[in-house]
ZATI-437030 format. One record per residue (C-alpha): x, y, z; residue in three letters; residue number from 1. Coordinates in steps of 0.5 Angstrom, whole numbers, plus 500, padded with zeros to 3 digits. Layout:
REM residues N
px  py  pz  resn  resi
X  Y  Z  ALA  NUM
...
END
This chain:
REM residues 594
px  py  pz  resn  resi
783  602  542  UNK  1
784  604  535  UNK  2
787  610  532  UNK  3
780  613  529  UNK  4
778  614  537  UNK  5
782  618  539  UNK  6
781  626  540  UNK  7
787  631  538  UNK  8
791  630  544  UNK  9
791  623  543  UNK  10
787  622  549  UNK  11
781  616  548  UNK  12
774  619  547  UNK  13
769  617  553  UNK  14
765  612  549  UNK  15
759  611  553  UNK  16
752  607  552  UNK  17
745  605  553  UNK  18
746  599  559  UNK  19
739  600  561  UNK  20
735  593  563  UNK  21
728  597  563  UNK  22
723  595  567  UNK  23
717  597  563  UNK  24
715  598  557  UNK  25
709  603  555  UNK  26
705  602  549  UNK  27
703  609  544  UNK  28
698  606  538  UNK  29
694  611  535  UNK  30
692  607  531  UNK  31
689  602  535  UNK  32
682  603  537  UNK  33
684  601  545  UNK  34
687  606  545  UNK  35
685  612  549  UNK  36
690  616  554  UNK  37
687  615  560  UNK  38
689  607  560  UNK  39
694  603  562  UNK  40
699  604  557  UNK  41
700  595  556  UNK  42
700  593  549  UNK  43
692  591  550  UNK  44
690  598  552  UNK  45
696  604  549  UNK  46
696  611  550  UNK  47
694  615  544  UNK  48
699  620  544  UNK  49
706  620  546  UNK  50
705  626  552  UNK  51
701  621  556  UNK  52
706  617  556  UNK  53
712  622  557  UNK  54
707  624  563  UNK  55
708  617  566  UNK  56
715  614  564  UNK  57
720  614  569  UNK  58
728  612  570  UNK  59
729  605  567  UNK  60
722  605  563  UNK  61
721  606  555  UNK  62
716  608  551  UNK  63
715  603  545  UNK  64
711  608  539  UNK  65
706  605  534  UNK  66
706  606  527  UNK  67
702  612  526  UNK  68
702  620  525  UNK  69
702  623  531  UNK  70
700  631  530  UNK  71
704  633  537  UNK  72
710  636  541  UNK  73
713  630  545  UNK  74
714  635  551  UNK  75
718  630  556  UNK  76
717  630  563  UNK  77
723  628  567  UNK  78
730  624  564  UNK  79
733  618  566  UNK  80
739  617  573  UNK  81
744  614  569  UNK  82
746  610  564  UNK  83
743  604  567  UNK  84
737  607  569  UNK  85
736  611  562  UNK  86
729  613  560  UNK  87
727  611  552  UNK  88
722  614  547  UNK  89
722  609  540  UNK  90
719  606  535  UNK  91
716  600  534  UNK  92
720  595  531  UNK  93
719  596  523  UNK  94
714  601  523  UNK  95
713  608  521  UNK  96
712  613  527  UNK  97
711  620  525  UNK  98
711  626  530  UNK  99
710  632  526  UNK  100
708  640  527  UNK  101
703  640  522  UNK  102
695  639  522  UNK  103
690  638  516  UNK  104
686  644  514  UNK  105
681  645  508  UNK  106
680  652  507  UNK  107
675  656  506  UNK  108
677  660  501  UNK  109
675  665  497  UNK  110
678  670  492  UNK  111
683  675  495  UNK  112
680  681  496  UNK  113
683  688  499  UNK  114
690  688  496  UNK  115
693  690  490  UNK  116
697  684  485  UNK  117
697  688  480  UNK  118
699  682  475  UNK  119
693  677  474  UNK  120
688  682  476  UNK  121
682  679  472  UNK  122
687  673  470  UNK  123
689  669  475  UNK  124
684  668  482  UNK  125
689  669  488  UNK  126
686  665  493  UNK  127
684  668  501  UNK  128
683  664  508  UNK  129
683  665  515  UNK  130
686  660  518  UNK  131
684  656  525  UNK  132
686  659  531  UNK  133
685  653  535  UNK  134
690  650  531  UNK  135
695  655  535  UNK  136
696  653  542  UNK  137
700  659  544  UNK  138
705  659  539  UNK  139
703  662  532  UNK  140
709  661  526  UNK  141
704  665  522  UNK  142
705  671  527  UNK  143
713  670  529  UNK  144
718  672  524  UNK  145
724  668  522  UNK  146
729  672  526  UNK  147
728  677  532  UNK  148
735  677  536  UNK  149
740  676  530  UNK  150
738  682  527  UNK  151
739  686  533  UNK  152
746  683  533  UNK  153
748  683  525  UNK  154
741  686  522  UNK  155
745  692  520  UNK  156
750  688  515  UNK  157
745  685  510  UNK  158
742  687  503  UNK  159
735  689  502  UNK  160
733  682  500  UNK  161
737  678  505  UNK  162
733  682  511  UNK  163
726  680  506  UNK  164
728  673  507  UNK  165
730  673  514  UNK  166
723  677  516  UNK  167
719  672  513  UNK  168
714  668  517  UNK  169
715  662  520  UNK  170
710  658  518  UNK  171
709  655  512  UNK  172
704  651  507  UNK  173
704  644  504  UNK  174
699  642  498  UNK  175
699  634  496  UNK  176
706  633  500  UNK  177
710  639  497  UNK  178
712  646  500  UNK  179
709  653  497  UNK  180
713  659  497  UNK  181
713  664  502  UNK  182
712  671  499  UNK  183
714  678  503  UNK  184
708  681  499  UNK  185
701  681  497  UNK  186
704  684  489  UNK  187
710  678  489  UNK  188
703  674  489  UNK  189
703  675  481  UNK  190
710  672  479  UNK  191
709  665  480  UNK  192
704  660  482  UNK  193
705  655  488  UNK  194
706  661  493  UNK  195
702  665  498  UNK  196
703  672  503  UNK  197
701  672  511  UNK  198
697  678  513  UNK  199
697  682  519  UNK  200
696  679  525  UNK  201
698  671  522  UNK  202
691  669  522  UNK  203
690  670  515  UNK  204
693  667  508  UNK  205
693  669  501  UNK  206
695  664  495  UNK  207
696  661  490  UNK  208
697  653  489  UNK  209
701  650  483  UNK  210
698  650  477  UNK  211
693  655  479  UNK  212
688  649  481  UNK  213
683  651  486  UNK  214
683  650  493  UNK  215
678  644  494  UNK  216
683  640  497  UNK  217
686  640  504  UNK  218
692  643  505  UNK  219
697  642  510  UNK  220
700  649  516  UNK  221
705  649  520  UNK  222
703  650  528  UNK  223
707  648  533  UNK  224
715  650  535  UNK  225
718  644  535  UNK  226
716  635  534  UNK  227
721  634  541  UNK  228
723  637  547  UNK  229
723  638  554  UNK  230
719  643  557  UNK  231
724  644  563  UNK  232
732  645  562  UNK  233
737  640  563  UNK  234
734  633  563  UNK  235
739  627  562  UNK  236
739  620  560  UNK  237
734  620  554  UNK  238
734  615  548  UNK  239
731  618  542  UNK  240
730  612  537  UNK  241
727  611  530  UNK  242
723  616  529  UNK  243
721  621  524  UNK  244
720  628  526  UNK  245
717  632  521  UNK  246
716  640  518  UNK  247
718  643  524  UNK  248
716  652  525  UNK  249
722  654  529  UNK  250
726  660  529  UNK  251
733  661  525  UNK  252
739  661  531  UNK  253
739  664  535  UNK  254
737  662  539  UNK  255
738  654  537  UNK  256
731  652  538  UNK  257
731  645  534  UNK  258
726  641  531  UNK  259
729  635  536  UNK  260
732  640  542  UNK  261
735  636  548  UNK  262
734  643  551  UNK  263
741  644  555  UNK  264
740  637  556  UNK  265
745  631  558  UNK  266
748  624  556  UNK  267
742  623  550  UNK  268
743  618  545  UNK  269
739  620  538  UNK  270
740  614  533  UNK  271
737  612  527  UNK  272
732  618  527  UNK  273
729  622  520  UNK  274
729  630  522  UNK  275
725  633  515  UNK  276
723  639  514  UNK  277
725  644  521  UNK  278
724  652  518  UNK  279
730  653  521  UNK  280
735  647  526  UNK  281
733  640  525  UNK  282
737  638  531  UNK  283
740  642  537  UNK  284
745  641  543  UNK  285
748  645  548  UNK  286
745  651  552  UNK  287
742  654  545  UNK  288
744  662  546  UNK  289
751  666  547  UNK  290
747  669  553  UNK  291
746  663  557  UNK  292
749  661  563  UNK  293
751  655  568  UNK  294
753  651  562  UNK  295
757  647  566  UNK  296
753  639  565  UNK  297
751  639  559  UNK  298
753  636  553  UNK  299
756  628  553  UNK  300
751  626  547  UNK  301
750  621  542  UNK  302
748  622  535  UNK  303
748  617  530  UNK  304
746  614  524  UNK  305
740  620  523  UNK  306
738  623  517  UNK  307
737  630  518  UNK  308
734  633  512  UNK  309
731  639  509  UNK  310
732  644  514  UNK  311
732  651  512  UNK  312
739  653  516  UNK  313
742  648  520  UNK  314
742  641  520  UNK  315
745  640  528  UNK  316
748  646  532  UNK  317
750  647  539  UNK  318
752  654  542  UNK  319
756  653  549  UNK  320
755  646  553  UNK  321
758  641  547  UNK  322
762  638  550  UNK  323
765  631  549  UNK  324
759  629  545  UNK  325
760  623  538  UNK  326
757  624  531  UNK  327
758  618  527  UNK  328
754  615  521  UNK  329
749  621  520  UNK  330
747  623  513  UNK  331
746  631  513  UNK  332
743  633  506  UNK  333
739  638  502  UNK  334
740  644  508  UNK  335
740  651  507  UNK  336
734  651  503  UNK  337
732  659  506  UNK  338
739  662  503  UNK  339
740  666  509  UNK  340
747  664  509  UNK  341
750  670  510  UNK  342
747  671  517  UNK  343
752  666  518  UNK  344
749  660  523  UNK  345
748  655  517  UNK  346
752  649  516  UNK  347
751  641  516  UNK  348
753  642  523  UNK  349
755  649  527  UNK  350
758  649  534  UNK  351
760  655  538  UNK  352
766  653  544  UNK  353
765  645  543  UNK  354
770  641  547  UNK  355
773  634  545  UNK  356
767  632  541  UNK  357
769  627  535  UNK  358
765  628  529  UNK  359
767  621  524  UNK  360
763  618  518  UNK  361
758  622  516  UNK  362
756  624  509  UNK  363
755  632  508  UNK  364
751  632  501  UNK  365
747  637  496  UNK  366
748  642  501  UNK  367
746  650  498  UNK  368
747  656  502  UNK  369
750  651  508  UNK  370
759  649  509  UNK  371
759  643  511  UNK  372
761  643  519  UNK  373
763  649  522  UNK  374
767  650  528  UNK  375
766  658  530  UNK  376
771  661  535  UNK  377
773  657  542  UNK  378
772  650  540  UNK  379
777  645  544  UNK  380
780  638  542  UNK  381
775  637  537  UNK  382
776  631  531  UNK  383
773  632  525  UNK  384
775  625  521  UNK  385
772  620  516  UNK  386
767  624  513  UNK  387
765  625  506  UNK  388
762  632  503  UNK  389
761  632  496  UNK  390
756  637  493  UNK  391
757  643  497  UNK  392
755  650  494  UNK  393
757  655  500  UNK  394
761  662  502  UNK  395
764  659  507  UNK  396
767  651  506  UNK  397
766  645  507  UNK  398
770  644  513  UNK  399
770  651  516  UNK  400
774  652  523  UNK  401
773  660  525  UNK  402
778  662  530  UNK  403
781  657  534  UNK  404
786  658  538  UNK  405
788  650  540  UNK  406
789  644  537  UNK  407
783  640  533  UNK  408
784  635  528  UNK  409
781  635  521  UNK  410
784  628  518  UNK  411
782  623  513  UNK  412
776  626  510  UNK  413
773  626  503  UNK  414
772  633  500  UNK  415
769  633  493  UNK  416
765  638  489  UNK  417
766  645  492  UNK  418
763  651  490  UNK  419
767  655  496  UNK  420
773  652  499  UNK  421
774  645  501  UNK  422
778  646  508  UNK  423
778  653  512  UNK  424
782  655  518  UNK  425
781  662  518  UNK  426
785  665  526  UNK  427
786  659  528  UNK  428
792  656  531  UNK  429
795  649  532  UNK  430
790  646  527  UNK  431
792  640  525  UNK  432
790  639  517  UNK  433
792  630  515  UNK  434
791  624  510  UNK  435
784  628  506  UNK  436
782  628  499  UNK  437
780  634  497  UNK  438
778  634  489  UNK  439
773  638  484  UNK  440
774  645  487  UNK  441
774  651  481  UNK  442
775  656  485  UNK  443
775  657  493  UNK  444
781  653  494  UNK  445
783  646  497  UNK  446
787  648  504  UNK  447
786  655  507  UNK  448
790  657  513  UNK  449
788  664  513  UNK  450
788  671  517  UNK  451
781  674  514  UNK  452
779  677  521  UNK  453
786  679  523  UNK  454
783  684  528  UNK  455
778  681  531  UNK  456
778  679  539  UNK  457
776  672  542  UNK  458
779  670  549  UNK  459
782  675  550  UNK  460
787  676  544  UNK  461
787  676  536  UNK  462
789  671  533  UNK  463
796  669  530  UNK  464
795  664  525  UNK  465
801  659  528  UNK  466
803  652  529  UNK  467
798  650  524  UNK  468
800  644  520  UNK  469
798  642  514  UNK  470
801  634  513  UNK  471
799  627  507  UNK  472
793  631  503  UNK  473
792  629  496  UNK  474
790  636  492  UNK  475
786  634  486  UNK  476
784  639  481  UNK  477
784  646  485  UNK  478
788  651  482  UNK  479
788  654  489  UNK  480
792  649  494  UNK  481
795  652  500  UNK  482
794  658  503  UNK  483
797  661  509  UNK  484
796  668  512  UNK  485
803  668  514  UNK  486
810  663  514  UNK  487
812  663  521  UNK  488
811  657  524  UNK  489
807  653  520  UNK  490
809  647  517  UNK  491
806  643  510  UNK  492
809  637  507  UNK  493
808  630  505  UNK  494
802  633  501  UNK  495
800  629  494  UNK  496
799  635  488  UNK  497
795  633  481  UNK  498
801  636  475  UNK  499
796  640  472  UNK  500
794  648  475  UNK  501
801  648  478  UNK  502
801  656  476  UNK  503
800  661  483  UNK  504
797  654  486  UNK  505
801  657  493  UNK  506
800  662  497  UNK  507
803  667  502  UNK  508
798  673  505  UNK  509
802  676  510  UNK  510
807  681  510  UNK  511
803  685  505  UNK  512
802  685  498  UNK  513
803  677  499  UNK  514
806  672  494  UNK  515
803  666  490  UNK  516
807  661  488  UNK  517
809  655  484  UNK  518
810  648  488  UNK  519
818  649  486  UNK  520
819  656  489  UNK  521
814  654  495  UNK  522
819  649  497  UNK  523
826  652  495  UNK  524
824  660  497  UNK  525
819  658  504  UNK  526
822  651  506  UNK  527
815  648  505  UNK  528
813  642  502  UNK  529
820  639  500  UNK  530
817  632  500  UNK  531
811  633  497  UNK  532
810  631  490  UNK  533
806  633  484  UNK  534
803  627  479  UNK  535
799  626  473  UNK  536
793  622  476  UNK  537
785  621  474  UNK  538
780  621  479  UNK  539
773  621  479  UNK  540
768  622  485  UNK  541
760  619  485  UNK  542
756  624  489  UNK  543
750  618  489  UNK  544
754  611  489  UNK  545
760  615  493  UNK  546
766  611  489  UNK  547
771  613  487  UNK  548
776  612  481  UNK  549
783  614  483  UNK  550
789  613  479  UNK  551
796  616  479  UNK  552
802  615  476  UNK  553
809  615  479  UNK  554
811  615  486  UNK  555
807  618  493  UNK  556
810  623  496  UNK  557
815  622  503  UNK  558
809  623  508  UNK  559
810  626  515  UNK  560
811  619  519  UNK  561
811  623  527  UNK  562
806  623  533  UNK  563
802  629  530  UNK  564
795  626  530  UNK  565
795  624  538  UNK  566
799  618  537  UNK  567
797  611  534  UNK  568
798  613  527  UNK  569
799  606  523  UNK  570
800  607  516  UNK  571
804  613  512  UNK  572
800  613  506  UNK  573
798  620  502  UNK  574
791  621  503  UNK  575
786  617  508  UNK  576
788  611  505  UNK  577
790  605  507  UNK  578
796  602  504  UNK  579
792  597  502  UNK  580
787  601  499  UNK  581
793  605  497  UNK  582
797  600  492  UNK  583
788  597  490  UNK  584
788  604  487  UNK  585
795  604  483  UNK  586
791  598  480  UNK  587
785  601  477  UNK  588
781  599  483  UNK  589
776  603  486  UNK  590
773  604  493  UNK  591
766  605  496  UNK  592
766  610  502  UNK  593
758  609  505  UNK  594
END
């Protein structure tokens, strides 16, 4: 046991793993002219598709997937018993598997006719096509919007262009590999080429490819929800492993309807896959909707060394029934791309009442429209620890915890390059805020312990913003550097401040008008911070390779050496260093954080 397994309140994180001898191996290689969905499933004679497989495999049997792309949902049938006898769907050893919601259509097409664009008329051709109703098996993207419930809980709140987006379809349209841009309009036809318009009732599309080339060529449409879930609720014992899953059309949350969904499922392991391209959640967790009930079960997962890319809103969310689950090693980039931040459902990594989960050594990168991760009211002994986030433009944060009234742990992360704010704990209570680098943040602030929504009800009680501590952090070059909604209670110390920026770094909001002050006056007047230290130091931070450069000058500060993180705390240097990376850094040496 080490101190990095360890949750809030010092307990160890209940690891568990796949122990499953399996008993068979079922074969799936569409590309094997043997292959049909009526044989055996042996090497000599696989399936075809992955649903003929998942229609036959049992507790304690795999289904070994070929290389191949296969146009379907993987739809499971039945989970595993226990760890021992669990059920498994992976790819071939060194072979590409690619599920994806996506078919091939050549468009019949034919100039637009019977809508007004009044730019290009007589210029430019717009182009129109029916597409194949065949393609749709009881779900049409083309037809769905983007968001229904949502806009009946918030829809009021938003601006003309915000709603524009939120009402766009779900569907979408590749040519040569690269995505068009949905319009809302047949007139938005005449901004730009490489977009296109769905007609009443989603049978029908309106567009223009890039460079206004005709469309002789295939293109590729989204038809089908989601690339792998289950049919019914609550499965168990399902390993997910080395898969690619692609373009799925799902809705935006909520509900939470991923391209990977474990459907209010339990105790999955899902590693070393690449969910590209989801509308709207690449991957989902938990019990899907603030509505659901009987949640009790759920949770206990595994999610590791993934790449989640490309996803309109959400890289992976969880509502109610993330419970006791581990998120290590996965690279979560390029999320938010339908900018609907402000309907508050887009982070890297979004839970709603999540308990004991550990979230450790992922990178968030090139995030726009999306926080990082965000812990959104009730969340419970929850770690976020080791992670890197670089590159971040967003309203909320790079670590944004929202009225949380008991202990978390947010320590030894890397935060740098954010347009927003680098950790914010708005209502919470008892947060515990340690041994991060938090660089490069212009204007939203490095550590906010704030009081924003000071009248808003969750369990049965407002919010105090109490008991949060703030303990061993490095600050560089963020002009606003701690900031608490009110003094009471809260403690900040041990804290490494860069010299520069020092005016009004400091922030006290409660009681009205509030207070700004300099780190002297900080510690003399409010007894904050009275061992920390401000020093010269350089730092540089590579988004790509991930190293840093870091140099300071003089000594570190006297950092907090007590049981405030669970227990286990072996060193009591500022920032997630080691004391040997400490003193390598004083030398000039870099680190690498991959």
């Amino acid at each position: 046991m080490t101190f990095f397994d360890r949750l809030p309140d010092g307990t160890l994180f209940p690891f568990w793993d796949d122990q499953t001898v399996y008993a068979r191996t079922l074969h799936v290689a569409q590309d094997n002219d043997a292959a049909a969905d009526g044989n055996s499933g042996t090497v000599d004679a696989p399936f075809k598709t992955i649903g003929a497989a998942s229609r036959v495999v049992q507790p304690g049997e795999k289904v070994m997937i070929h290389a191949g792309v296969y146009h379907e949902t993987v739809c499971l049938q039945r989970g595993g018993t226990g760890p021992d006898r669990m059920i498994a769907f992976e790819a071939a050893p060194n072979e590409r598997v690619v599920i994806t919601a996506t078919e091939e259509f050549l468009p019949a097409a034919k100039p637009s006719a019977g809508w007004h664009i009044p730019a290009i008329e007589g210029k430019v051709t717009v182009w129109m096509a029916d597409l194949p109703e065949t393609a749709f098996v009881a779900y049409n993207p083309f037809l769905a919007r983007n968001a229904y419930e949502y806009l009946f809980h918030f829809g009021d709140r938003q601006d003309p262009d915000w709603m524009k987006r939120a009402l766009l379809r779900r569907g979408r349209v590749w040519f040569r590999g690269e995505p068009l841009k949905q319009v809302s309009f047949p007139c938005d036809l005449a901004s730009q080429a490489g977009v296109f318009w769905v007609e009443e009732p989603g049978l029908r599309i309106h567009f223009r490819l890039p460079g206004d080339v005709a469309p002789v060529e295939p293109l590729e449409i989204t038809v089908r929800e989601q690339t792998f879930a289950p049919r019914e609720m609550g499965l168990g014992f399902i390993r997910v492993a080395g898969l690619v899953l692609q373009n799925a059309a799902d809705g935006l949350p909520i509900p939470q309807r991923g391209s990977l969904s474990t459907c209010r499922g339990h105790h999955w392991i899902i590693e070393n896959c690449t969910v590209d391209g989801a509308n709207g959640v690449g991957i989902s967790l938990g019990a899907e909707s603030w509505d659901a009930t009987e949640t009790e079960g759920m949770g206990y997962h595994i999610v590791r060394r993934n790449q989640i890319v490309n996803c309109g809103v959400c890289g992976i969310a969880g509502s109610r029934g993330v419970k006791s689950s581990l998120f290590e090693n996965n690279r979560i980039e390029f999320i938010g791309y339908l900018d609907l931040e402000r309907m508050y459902e887009c982070a890297g990594i979004k839970f709603h009442f999540a308990e004991n989960c550990l979230i450790r050594d992922n990178l968030f990168r090139n995030l726009k429209h999306a926080g990082g991760i965000w812990l959104d009211v009730d969340n419970v002994n929850n770690r976020i620890s080791g992670n890197v986030f670089v590159n971040i433009e967003t309203v909320t944060a790079a670590i944004y915890s929202e009225m949380n009234f008991e202990r978390n742990l947010i320590d030894h992360n890397v935060i740098w390059d954010i347009r927003g704010t680098g950790i914010h704990a708005d209502c919470n209570e008892c947060v515990v805020i340690a041994h991060n680098l938090i660089g490069e943040i212009p204007e939203g602030g490095a550590i906010l312990c704030s009081l924003g929504q000071a009248k808003r009800k969750s369990n049965g009680r407002t919010a105090l913003c109490r008991a949060n501590q703030v303990l061993n952090n490095i600050v560089f070059r963020c002009p606003r550097r701690i900031e608490f909604g009110r003094r009471e209670q809260n403690v900040s110390n041990g804290n490494l401040f860069d010299s520069s920026n020092d005016n009004c770094g400091f922030h006290i909001a409660y009681p009205e008008p509030g207070n700004y002050q300099k780190l002297v006056t900080w510690q003399s007047f409010f007894g904050l911070d009275e061992d920390s230290r401000q020093v010269n130091m350089a730092a540089t931070f590579s988004a790509d390779t991930l190293q840093l450069q870091f140099h300071h000058e003089g000594d570190g500060p006297d950092c907090v050496k007590s049981d405030l993180l669970g227990g286990g705390l072996t060193h009591v240097e500022p920032g997630p260093f080691t004391a040997d990376q400490w003193h390598s850094l004083g030398n000039g040496d870099g680190i690498c954080f991959k």
